[in-house]
N, C-alpha and C positions, 0 to 999 in steps of 0.2 A: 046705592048706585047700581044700574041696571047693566047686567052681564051681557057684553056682546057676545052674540051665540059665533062656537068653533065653527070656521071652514072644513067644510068634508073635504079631504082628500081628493085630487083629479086621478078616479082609476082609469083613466082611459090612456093615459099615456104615453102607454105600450102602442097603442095602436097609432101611434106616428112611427116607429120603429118597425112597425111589422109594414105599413105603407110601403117607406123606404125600402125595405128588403124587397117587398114582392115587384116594385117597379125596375129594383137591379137584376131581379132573377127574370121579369118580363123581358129586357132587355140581352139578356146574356141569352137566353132561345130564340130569340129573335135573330141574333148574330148568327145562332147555332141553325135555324133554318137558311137564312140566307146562304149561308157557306155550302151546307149543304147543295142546294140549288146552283150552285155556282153561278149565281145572278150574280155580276160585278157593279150593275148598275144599282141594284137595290144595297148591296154590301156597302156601297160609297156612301148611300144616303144614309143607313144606319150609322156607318160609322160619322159624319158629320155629328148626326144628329147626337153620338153618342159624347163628340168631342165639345160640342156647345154644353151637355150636361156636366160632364167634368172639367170644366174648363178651362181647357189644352190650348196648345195656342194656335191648334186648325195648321199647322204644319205634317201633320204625319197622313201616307198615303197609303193606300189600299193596294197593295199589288197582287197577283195572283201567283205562286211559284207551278214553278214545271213538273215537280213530284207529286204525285200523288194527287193532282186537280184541285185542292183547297187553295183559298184566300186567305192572308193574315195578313196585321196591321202592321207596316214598315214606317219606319222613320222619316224615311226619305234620305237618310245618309248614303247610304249603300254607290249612289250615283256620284255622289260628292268625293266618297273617297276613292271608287274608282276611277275619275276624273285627276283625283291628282293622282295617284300610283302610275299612271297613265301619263301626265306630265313627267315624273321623277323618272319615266323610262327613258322619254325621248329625248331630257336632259340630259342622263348618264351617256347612250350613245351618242348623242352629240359631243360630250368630253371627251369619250372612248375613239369619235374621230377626229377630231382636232390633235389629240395628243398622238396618234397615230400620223396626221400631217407633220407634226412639230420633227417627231423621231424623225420619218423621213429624209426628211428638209434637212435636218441637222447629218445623216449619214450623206447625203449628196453635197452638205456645204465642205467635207473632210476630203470625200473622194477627188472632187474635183479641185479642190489646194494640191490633194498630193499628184493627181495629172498633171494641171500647172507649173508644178516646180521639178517636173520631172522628164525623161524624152519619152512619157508619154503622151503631152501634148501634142494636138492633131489627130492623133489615134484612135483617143477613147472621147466619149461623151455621155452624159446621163440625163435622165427625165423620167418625171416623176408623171404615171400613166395612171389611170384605174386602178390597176392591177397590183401597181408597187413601182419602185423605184428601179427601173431600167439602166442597166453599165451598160455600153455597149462598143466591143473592139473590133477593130477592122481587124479581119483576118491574118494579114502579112503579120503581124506585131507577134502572135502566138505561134504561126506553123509557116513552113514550106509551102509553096504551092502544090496542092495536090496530096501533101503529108498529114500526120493527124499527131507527129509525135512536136510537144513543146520544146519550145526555142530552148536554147538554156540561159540567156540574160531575158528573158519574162520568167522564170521563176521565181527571180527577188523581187518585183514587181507583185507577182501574187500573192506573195507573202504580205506585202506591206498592204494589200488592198483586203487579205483576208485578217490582218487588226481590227480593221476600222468594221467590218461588218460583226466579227463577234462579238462587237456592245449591243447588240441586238438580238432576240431568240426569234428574228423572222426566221420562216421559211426562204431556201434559195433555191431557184431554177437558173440551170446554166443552158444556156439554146444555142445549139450548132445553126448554122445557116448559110447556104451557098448561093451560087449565081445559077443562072439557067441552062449554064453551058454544060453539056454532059461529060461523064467523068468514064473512061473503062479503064484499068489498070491491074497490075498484078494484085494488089491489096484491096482496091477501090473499084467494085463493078456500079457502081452508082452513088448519087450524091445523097440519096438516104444514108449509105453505110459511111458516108464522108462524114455528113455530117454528124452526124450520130457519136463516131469514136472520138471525134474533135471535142465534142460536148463533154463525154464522159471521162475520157481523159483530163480535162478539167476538175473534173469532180474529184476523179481521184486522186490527183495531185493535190488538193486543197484536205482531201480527208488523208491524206497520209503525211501531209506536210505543214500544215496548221493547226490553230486551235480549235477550229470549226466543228462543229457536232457536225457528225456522219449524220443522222438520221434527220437532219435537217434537210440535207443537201438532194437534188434529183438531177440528173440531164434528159434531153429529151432532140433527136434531128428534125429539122423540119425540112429540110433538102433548101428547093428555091421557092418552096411554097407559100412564105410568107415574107416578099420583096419588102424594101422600103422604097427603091425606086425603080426607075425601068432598067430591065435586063439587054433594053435594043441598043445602049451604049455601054463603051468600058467604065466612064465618069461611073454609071448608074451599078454595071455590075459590079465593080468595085465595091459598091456600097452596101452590096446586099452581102458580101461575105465576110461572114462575122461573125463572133459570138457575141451572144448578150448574157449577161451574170443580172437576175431579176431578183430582190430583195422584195417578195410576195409580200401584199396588204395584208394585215393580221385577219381581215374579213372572210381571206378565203382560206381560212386555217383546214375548216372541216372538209374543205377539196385535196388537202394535203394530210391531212392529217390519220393515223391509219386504227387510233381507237376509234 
């Protein structure tokens, strides 16, 4: 029986391996000039063309960064997740102010029970502004006309109204405020200084006599500078003389705040 003659060996083999390599190293200087050149348009095309040979799923993008003038290959995540990090912020402050409404809401539902059931009603009223949540007392209820020192049955009054605000670590502004009618007095050469002591006197009385952190609390006169009605009736001046006790929006912490 006649011997089938051996197959020689296939020595060429290698040289599929070595193909392969030279068209990945073709390819990788190619990247490397483009880059270089900072052509974005030619960088795109290689990179496609790069993504059809390893086949990627043609999602990832070409961008160019800011240091240094190169281009390198992104994912294209980078958008996606800064996209939501970006939702998760304007979700939190929207929590951050809804729960800020809520707190409010809830110290002006207390204050205004305890007006009602008390002869502060007609006196006092609140509202919830920009700014914060506005107390706001007609003048007679707190001082003399023309005086800046506190009644002594609105002491317990203050007391009972400064309970209710220290479930809360807002900031408080106490605001003096007069009519437009001018003041000269032994004590009282203007309604700046009127108001001014009316306010602060408040404060003090509240920081020596409650549980209220001092470093919370500020006063501040505005004289008749900041009416709520007209000053050409008594009805109207009446109503401008007052103080107001502002239980400030957590917002404008870093306007109060002294780190």
């Amino acid at each position: 029986m006649k011997k089938k003659p051996k197959k020689e060996p296939n020595n060429e083999r290698w040289m599929l391996t070595y193909l392969d390599l030279i068209t990945l190293l073709m390819v990788f200087f190619v990247v490397l000039y483009a880059s270089s050149n900072v052509n974005q348009k030619k960088l795109e095309e290689v990179t496609k063309s790069m993504q059809v040979a390893f086949g990627t799923d043609g999602k990832n993008l070409v961008s160019k960064e800011t240091t240094g003038g190169t281009a390198v290959i992104s994912t294209g995540k980078a958008n996606g997740t800064a996209t939501t990090s970006s939702n998760a912020t304007k979700q939190a402050e929207t929590t951050k102010k809804q729960s800020e409404e809520e707190k409010l809401d809830e110290i002006q539902a207390e204050v205004d029970k305890l007006v009602n059931n008390s002869s502060l009603k007609g006196s006092v009223s609140t509202t919830i502004q920009e700014r914060g949540l506005v107390i706001s007392f007609k003048d007679n209820i707190f001082f003399e006309s023309g005086k800046a020192e506190l009644k002594d049955d609105m002491r317990n009054k203050l007391n009972s109204i400064a309970n209710i605000l220290s479930k809360i670590n807002n900031y408080i502004r106490v605001e003096g405020h007069t009519d437009s009618l001018p003041i000269n007095t032994a004590q009282f050469n203007s309604n700046w200084q009127l108001s001014s002591v009316r306010a602060a006197n408040v404060v003090q009385y509240l920081v020596e006599n409650t549980k209220l952190d001092a470093a919370r609390l500020s006063s501040v006169g505005y004289a008749d500078q900041r009416p709520v009605a007209s000053n050409s009736t008594d009805a109207g001046r009446s109503k401008n003389r007052r103080v107001d006790i502002v239980i400030l929006n957590s917002k404008f912490n870093n306007t109060e705040d002294k780190n």
